[in-house]
C-alpha positions in Angstrom: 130.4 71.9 97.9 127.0 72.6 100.2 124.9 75.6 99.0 125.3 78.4 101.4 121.7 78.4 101.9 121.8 74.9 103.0 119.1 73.4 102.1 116.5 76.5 102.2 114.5 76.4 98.7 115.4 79.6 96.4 111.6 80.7 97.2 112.2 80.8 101.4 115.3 82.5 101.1 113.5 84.8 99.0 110.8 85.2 100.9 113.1 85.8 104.3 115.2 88.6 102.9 111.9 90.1 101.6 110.2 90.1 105.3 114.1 91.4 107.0 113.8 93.9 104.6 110.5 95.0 105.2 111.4 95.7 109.0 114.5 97.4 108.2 112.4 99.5 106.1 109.7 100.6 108.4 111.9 100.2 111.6 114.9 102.2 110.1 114.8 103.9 106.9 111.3 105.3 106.5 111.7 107.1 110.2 115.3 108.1 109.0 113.5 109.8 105.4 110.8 110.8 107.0 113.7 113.0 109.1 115.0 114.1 105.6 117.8 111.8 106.6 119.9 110.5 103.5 120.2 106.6 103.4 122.8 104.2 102.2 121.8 100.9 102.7 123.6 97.8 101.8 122.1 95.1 100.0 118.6 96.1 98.8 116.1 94.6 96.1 118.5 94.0 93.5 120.3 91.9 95.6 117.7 89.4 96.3 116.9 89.9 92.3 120.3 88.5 91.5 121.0 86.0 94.5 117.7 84.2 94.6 116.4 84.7 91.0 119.5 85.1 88.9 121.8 83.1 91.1 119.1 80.3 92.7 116.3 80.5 89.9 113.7 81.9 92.2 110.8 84.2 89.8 112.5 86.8 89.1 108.9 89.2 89.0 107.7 87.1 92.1 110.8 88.8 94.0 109.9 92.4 92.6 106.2 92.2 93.4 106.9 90.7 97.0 109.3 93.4 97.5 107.6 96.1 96.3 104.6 95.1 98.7 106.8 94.2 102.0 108.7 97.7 101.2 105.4 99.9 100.3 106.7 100.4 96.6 110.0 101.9 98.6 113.1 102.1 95.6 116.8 103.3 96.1 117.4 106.7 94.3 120.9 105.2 93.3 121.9 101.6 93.4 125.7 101.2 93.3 126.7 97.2 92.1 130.0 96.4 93.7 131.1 93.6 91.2 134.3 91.9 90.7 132.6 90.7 87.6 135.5 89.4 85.7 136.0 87.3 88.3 132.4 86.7 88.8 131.8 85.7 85.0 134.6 83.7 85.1 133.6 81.4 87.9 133.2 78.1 88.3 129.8 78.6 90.4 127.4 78.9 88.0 124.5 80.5 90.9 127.7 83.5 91.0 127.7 83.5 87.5 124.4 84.3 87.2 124.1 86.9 90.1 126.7 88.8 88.4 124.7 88.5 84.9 121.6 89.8 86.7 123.4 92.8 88.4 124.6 93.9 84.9 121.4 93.3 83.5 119.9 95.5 86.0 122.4 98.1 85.4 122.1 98.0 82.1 118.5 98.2 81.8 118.5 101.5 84.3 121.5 103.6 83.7 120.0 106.2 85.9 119.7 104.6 88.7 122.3 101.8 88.3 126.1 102.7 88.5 128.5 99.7 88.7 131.8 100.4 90.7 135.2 98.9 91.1 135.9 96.4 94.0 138.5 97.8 95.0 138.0 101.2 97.0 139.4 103.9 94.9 141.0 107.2 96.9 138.1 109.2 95.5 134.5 107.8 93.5 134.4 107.8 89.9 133.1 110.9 88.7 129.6 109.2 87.3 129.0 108.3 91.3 130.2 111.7 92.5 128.1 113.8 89.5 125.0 111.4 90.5 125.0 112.3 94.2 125.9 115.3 94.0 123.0 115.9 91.7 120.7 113.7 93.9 121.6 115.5 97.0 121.0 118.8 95.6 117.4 117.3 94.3 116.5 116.1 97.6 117.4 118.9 99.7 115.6 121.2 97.4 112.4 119.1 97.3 112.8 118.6 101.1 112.8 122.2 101.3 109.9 122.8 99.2 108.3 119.9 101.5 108.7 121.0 104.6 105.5 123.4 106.1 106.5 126.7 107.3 106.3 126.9 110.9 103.3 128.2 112.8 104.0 131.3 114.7 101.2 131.2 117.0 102.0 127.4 118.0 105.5 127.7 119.6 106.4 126.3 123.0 106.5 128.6 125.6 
């Protein structure tokens, strides 16, 4: 069966989600933070780690260091890994195979900031998801409100 990259090296698809990402991060979510906005974004760094350098054997630090620079250092507070991974382990694709083994790597290696959930969409999150945003969203909206300068009262419009 064709690659779906086609014939694109592992390195160039790399490279291409890297520079899409970088101007969906300065054209979206940096303007949407910088609003004290909360952002979910699908399919972020780790994605590329596992696809291109799990999956496609693409350097696996080459991806994080060319991330980190196209994002300006920019890292999710939470990364949740939707992963059939039975069925991802169990494949006969050995690139899928190894995505999957790179997203639990990843999880396992930063339980903070990692949380893997089921495929299938539950009636309500697991409690780990719910107790981490619920503790991220306090955090943020306190340090947002620590952040923000207190208005001027001699510079309103008049």
């Amino acid at each position: 069966a064709p690659h779906p990259y086609g014939d694109v090296e592992p390195e160039t698809a790399a490279l291409l989600s890297a520079a899409d990402r970088a101007e969906h991060v300065a054209g979206t979510i940096r303007p949407a933070l910088d609003r004290g906005d909360v952002v979910v974004c699908d399919r972020y760094v780790l994605t590329s780690i596992a696809t291109h350098g799990g999956g496609r054997g693409a350097d696996v630090m080459r991806i994080r260091s060319v991330n980190a620079w196209s994002t300006g250092e920019l890292a999710p507070d939470l990364t949740l890994v939707v992963l059939d991974s039975a069925a991802a382990l169990e494949s006969d694709d050995p690139d899928a195979t190894a995505a999957a083994n790179t997203l639990l790597e990843a999880v396992d290696a930063d339980p903070d900031k990692c949380i893997v959930c089921p495929v299938d969409v539950p009636d309500t999150l697991p409690a780990t998801v719910l107790d981490r945003l619920l503790w991220l969203t306090r955090t943020r909206a306190t340090a947002l409100t620590r952040a923000k300068p207190a208005p001027n009262p001699g510079s309103g419009a008049r």
